[in-house]
C-alpha positions as CSV (number, residue, x, y, z in Angstrom):
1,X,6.1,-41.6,-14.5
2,X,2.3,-40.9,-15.3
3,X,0.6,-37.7,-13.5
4,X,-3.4,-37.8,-13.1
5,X,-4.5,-34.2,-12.1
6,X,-7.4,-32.0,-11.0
7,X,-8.9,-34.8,-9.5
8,X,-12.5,-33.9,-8.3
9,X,-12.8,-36.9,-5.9
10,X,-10.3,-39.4,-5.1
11,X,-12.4,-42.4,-3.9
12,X,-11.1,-46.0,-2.3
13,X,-7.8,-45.2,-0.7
14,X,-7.0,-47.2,1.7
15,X,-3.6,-48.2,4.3
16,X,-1.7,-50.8,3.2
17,X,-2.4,-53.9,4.7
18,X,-5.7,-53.8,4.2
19,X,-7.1,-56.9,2.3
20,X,-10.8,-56.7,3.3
21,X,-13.4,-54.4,5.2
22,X,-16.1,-56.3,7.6
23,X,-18.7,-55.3,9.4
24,X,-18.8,-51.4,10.2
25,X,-15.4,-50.9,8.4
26,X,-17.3,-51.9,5.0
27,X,-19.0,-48.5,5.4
28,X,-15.7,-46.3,5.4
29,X,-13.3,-45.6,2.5
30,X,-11.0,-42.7,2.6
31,X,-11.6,-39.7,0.3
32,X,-9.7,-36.7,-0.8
33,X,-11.2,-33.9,-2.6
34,X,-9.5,-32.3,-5.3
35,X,-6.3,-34.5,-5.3
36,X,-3.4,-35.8,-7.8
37,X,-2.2,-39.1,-8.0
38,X,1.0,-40.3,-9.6
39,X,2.1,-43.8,-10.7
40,X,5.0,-45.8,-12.5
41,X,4.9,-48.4,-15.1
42,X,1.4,-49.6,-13.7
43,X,1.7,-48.9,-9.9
44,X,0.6,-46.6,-7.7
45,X,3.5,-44.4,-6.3
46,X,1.8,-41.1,-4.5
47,X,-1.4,-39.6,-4.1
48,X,-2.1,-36.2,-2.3
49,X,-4.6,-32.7,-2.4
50,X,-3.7,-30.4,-5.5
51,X,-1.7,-28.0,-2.9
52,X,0.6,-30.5,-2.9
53,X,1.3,-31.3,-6.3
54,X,4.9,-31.2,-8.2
55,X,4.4,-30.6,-11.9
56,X,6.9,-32.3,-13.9
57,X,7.3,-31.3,-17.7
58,X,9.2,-34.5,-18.2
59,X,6.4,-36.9,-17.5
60,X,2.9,-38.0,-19.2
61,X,0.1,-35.9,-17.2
62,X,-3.8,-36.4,-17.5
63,X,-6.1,-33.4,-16.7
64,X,-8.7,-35.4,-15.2
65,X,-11.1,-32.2,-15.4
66,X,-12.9,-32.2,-11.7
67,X,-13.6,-36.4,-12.7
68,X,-13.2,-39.0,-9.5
69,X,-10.9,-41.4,-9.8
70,X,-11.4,-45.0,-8.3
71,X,-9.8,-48.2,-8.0
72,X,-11.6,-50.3,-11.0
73,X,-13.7,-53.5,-10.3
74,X,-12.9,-56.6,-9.6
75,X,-15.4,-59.4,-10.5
76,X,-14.5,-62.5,-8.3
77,X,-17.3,-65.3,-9.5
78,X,-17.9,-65.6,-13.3
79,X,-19.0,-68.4,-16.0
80,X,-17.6,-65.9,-19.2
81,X,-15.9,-68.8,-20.9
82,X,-19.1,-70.6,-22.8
83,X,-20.4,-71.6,-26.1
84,X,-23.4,-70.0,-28.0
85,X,-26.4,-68.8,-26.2
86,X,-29.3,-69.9,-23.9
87,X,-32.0,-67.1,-24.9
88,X,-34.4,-70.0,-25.6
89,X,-34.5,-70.3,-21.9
90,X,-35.0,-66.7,-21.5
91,X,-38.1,-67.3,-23.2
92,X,-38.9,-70.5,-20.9
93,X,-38.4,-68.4,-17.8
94,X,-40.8,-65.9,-19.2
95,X,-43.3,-68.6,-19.5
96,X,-42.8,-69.6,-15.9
97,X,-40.3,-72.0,-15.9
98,X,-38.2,-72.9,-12.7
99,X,-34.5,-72.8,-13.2
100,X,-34.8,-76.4,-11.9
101,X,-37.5,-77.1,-14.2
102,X,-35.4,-76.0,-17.2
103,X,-32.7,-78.0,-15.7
104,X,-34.8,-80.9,-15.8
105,X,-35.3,-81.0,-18.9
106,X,-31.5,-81.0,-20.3
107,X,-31.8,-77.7,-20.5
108,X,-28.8,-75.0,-18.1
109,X,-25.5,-76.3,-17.3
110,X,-25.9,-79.2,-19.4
111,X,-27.6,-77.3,-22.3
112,X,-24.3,-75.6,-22.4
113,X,-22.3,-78.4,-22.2
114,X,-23.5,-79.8,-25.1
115,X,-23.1,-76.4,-27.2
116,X,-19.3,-76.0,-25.8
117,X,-18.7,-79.8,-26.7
118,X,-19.6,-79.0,-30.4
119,X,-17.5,-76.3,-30.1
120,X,-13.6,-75.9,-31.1
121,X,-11.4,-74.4,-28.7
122,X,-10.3,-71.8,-31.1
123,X,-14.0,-70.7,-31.7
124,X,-14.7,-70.7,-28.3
125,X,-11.9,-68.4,-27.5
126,X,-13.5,-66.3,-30.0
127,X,-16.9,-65.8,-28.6
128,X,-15.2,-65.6,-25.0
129,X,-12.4,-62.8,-25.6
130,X,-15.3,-59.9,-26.3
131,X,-17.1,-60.5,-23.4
132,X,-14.5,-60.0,-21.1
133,X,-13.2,-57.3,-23.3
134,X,-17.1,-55.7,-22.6
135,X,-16.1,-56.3,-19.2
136,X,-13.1,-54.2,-19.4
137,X,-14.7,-51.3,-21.0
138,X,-17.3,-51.3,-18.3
139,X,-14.5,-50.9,-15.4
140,X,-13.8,-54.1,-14.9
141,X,-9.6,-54.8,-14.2
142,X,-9.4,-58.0,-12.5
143,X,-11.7,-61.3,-12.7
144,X,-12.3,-65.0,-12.3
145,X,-13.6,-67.2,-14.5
146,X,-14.7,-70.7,-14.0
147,X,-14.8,-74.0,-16.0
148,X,-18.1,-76.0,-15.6
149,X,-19.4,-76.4,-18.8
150,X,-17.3,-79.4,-20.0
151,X,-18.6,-81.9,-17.6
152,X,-15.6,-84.7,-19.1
153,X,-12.3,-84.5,-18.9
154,X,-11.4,-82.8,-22.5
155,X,-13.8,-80.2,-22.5
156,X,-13.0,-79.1,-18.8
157,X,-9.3,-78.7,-19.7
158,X,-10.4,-77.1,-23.2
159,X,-12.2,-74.6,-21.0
160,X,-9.2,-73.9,-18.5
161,X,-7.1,-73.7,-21.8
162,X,-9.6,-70.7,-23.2
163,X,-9.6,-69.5,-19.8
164,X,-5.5,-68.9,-19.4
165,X,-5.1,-67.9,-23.3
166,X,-7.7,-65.4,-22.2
167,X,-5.7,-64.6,-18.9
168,X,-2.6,-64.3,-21.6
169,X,-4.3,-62.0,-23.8
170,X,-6.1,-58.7,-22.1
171,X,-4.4,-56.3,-19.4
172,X,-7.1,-57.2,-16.9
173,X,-5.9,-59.4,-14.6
174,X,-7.8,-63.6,-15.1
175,X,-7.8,-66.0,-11.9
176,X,-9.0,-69.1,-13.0
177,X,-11.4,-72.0,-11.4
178,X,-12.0,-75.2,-12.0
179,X,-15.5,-76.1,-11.6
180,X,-16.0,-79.3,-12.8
181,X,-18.6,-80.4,-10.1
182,X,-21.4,-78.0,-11.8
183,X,-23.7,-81.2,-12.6
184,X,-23.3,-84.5,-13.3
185,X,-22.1,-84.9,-16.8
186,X,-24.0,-86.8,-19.5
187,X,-22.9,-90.7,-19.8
188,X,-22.2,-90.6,-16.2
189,X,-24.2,-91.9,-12.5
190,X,-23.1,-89.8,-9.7
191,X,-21.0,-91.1,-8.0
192,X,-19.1,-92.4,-11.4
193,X,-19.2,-88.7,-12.4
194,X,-17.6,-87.3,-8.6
195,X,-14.8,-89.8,-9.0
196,X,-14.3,-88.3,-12.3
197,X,-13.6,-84.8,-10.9
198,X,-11.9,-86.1,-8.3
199,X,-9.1,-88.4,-11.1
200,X,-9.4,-84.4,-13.4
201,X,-8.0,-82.5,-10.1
202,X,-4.4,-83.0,-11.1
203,X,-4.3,-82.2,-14.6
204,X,-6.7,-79.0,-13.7
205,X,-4.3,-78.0,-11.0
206,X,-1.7,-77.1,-13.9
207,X,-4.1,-74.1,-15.7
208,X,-6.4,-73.3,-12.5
209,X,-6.2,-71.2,-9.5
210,X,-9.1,-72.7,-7.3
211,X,-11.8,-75.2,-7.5
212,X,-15.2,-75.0,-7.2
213,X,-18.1,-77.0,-6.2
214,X,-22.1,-76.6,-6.7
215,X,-22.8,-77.6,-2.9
216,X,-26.9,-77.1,-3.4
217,X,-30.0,-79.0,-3.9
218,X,-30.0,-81.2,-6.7
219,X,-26.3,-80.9,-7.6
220,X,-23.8,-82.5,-5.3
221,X,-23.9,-82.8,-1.4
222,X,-21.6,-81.5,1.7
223,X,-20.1,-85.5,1.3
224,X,-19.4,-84.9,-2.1
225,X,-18.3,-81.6,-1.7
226,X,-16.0,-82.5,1.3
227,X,-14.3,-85.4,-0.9
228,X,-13.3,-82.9,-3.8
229,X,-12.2,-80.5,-1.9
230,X,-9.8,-83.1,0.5
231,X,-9.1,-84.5,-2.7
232,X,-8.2,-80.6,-4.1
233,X,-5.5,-80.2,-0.8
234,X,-3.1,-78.7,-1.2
235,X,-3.2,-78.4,-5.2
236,X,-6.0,-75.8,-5.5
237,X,-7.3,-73.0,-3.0
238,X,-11.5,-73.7,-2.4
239,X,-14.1,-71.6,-3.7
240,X,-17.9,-73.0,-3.2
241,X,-21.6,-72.0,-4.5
242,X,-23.5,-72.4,-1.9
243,X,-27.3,-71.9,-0.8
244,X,-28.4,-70.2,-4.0
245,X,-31.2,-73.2,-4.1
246,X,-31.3,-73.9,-0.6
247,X,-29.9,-74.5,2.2
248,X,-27.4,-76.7,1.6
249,X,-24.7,-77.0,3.9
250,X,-22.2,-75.9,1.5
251,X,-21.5,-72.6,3.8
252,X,-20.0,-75.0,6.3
253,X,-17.8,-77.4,4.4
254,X,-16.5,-74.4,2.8
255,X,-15.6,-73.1,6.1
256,X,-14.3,-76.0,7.1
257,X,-11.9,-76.4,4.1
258,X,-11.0,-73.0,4.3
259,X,-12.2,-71.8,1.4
260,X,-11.5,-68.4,0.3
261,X,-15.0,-67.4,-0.7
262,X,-18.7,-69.0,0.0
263,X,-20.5,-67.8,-3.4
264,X,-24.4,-66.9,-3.7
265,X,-25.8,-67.4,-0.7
266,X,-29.8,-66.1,-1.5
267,X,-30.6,-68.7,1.1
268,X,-28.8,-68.2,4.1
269,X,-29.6,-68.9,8.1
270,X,-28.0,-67.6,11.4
271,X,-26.5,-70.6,11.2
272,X,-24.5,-69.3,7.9
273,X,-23.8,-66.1,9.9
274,X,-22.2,-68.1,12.5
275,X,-20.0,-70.2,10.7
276,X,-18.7,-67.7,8.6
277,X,-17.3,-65.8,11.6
278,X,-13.4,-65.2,12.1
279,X,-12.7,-67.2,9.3
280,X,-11.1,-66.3,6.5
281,X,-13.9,-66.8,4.1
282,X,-15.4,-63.8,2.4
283,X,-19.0,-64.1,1.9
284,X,-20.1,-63.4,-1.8
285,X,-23.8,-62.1,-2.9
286,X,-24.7,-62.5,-6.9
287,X,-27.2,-60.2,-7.0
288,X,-27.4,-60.1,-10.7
289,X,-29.2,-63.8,-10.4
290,X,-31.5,-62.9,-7.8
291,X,-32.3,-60.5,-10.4
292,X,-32.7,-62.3,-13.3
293,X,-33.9,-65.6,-11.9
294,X,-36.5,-63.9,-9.2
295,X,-34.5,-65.5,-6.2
296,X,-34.0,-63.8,-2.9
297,X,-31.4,-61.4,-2.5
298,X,-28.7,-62.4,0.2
299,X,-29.0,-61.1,3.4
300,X,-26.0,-58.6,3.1
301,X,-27.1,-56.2,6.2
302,X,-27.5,-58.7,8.7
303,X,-24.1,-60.1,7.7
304,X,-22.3,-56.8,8.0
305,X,-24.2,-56.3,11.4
306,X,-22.8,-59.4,12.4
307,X,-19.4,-58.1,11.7
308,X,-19.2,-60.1,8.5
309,X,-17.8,-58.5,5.7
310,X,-19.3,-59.1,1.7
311,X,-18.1,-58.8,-1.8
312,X,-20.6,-58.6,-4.7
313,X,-19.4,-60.0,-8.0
314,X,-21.6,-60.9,-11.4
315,X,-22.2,-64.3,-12.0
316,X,-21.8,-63.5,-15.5
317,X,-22.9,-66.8,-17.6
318,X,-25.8,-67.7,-20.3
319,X,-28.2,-69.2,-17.9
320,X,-29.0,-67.3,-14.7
321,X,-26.6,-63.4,-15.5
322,X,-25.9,-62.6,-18.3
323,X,-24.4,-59.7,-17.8
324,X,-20.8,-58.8,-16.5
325,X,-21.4,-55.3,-15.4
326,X,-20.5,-54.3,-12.0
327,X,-21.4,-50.7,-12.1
328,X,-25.3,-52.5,-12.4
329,X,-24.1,-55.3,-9.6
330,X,-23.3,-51.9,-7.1
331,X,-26.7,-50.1,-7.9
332,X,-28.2,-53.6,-7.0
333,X,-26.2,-53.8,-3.9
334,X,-28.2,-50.5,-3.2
335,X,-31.8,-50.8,-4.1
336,X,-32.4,-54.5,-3.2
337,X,-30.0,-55.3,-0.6
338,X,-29.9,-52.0,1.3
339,X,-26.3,-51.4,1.2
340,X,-24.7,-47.9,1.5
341,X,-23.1,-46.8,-1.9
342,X,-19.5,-46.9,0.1
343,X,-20.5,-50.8,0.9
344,X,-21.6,-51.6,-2.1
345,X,-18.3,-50.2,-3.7
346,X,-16.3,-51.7,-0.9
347,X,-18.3,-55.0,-1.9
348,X,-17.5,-54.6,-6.0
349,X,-13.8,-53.7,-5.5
350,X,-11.7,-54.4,-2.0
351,X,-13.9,-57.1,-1.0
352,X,-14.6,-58.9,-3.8
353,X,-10.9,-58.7,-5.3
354,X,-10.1,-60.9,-1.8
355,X,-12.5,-63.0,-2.8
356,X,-10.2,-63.8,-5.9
357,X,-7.2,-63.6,-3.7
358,X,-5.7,-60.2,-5.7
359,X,-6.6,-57.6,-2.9
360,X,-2.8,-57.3,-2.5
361,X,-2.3,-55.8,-5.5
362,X,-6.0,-54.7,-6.6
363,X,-9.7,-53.2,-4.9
364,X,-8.3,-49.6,-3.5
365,X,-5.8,-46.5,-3.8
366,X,-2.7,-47.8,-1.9
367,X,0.5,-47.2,-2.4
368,X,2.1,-49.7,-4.3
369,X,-1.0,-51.1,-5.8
370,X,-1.6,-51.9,-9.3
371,X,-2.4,-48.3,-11.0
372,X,-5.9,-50.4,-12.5
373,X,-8.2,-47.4,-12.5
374,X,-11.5,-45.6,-13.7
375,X,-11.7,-42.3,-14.5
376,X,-15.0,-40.6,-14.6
377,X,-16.6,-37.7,-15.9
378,X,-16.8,-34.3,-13.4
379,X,-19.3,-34.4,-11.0
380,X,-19.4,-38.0,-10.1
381,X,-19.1,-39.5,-6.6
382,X,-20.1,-43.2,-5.3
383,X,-23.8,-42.2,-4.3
384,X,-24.2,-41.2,-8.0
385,X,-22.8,-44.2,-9.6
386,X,-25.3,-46.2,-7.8
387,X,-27.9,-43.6,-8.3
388,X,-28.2,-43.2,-11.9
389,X,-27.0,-46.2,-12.4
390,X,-27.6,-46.2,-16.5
391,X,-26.1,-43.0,-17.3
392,X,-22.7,-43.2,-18.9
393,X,-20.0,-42.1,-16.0
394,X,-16.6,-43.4,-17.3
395,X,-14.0,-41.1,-19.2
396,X,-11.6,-43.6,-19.2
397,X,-10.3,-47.2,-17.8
398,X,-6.2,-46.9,-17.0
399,X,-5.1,-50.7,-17.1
């Protein structure tokens, strides 16, 4: 038994039961001023105000020194898993290069294919592992990660590989998605190359959680979309990008298939809004490409004014984020999309560990939840995190 003490600001709890927040909810969290909370093994057993508190010499206790204490972030939508580096393409962006542009000219998804073919799955374990060890550091304690950057059959399964040794390797918890319609692999016409996916479902089915499709403009349509994913059936749970080029339709076969999460969404319609209603799809906003790539940022108030709910997550990857910290994804969620710091933390923990299908076990203080925590520094609450939004705030990650 592990006692955490003096606890300044006790931030996320939440009833059990509670897998998501939508519309006004997403602006509510329970709080409790100078608190203790106690947990076994790594789960949550009690929580209460100091007046309360049982001091036990027999177990491990933490003086947490006025600091809050928080569930820790989930990240539901990332690309960690890839080979070498794409800063050239930093440099073509700067020059005023579209992302489609780049991708036009080998450069992107397939850019990265080709460095991840060249590379050995040992080696890319290696560059992978400290990235999501980063991750970790930052607050980080549960994550997805997709394939995508294979685009053939070997290197999509080497990816998933990486992906679960990864999974096996760090306390965080690792859901992983196959992705392997991200764009149309070299060698391949289209069509050849969605049959392809479509013949790798069952052999990705035995390493990955979900699958993924790019349903946008200039990658693969809603009728490609729909075939992978009634192909997928019952072997892998959707999750889609969608409408981070355009409007694409992707929103609505996701619905349709059920998927657990619609991803990016920079380009969305009341048409979006409406299809996304009473299902059980959680709408997911990237905002760290908006930021990098100069796209809109999704429409997050009008979705919570519609009763919607929305989880944030990184989009960490080489071409469009590269970067997996959420503490920076929050403060976004903030400045550019108008969010509430208790939305925006709703959106980077509850919500967004839904959207990987964990929010049983992670995204708040619930009895009986994992014990996967961030302890900060006194004086810290969730307006400051997203305030000062560079200044070191964590003492110490408990996972």
């Amino acid at each position: 038994m592990s006692l955490i003490y003096n606890i300044g600001l006790l931030a996320g709890i939440q009833p059990e039961g509670v897998l998501r927040v939508e519309g006004e909810a997403q602006g509510r969290t329970g709080l409790l001023e100078n608190a203790w909370l106690r947990y076994e093994d790594d789960r949550i057993v009690d929580f209460g105000p100091m007046s309360s508190v049982i001091l036990s010499g027999s177990e491990e206790a933490l003086d947490a020194e006025g600091g809050m204490v928080m569930p820790g972030f989930c990240d539901s939508h990332t690309h960690v898993v890839y080979a070498g580096s794409r800063d050239g393409e930093f440099l073509d962006k700067i020059n005023g290069l579209s992302y489609e542009e780049i991708a036009a000219r080998g450069g992107g998804i397939l850019n990265s294919a080709d460095l991840l073919h060249r590379t050995s799955e040992e080696e890319l374990y290696s560059q992978s592992l400290p990235r999501v060890q980063e991750m970790m550091e930052k607050g980080t304690v549960a994550l997805e990660i997709k394939s995508g950057y294979g685009l053939n059959p070997a290197d999509e399964i080497k990816m998933l590989r990486v992906i679960r040794h990864i999974g096996e390797t760090v306390p965080a918890t690792v859901k992983s998605t196959f992705l392997g319609a991200h764009a149309v692999g070299r060698g391949y016409t289209h069509e050849e190359y969605v049959q392809a996916v479509i013949d790798m479902i069952p052999q990705a089915a035995e390493y990955a959680d979900f699958v993924d499709v790019f349903c946008d403009e200039g990658f693969f349509t809603v009728e490609d979309t729909d075939r992978i994913l009634t192909a997928a059936e019952h072997l892998l749970t959707p999750k889609i990008h969608a409408n981070e080029l355009a409007v694409s339709g992707g929103v609505q076969v996701g619905v349709k298939h059920k998927a657990l999460s619609v991803d990016h969404l920079e380009r969305t319609t009341e048409a979006e809004i409406s299809a996304l209603k009473d299902t059980r799809t959680m709408p997911t906003m990237l905002p760290g490409s908006s930021f990098f790539l100069g796209l809109p940022y999704g429409r997050a108030r009008e979705f919570l004014k519609a009763g919607l709910g929305v989880a944030l997550a990184s989009d960490y990857n080489p071409g469009s984020s590269p970067s997996g910290d959420m503490r920076f994804v929050m403060a976004q969620g903030c400045i550019k999309m108008r969010l509430t710091p208790v939305e925006a933390f709703n959106a980077v923990t509850l919500n967004s560990a839904y959207a990987m299908g964990v929010s049983t076990e992670y995204g708040s203080i619930t009895r009986g939840k994992k014990a996967a925590l961030i302890l900060t520094r006194p004086g810290w609450d969730l307006t400051k995190i997203a305030y000062q939004y560079q200044t070191p705030f964590i003492r110490k990650v408990i996972l």
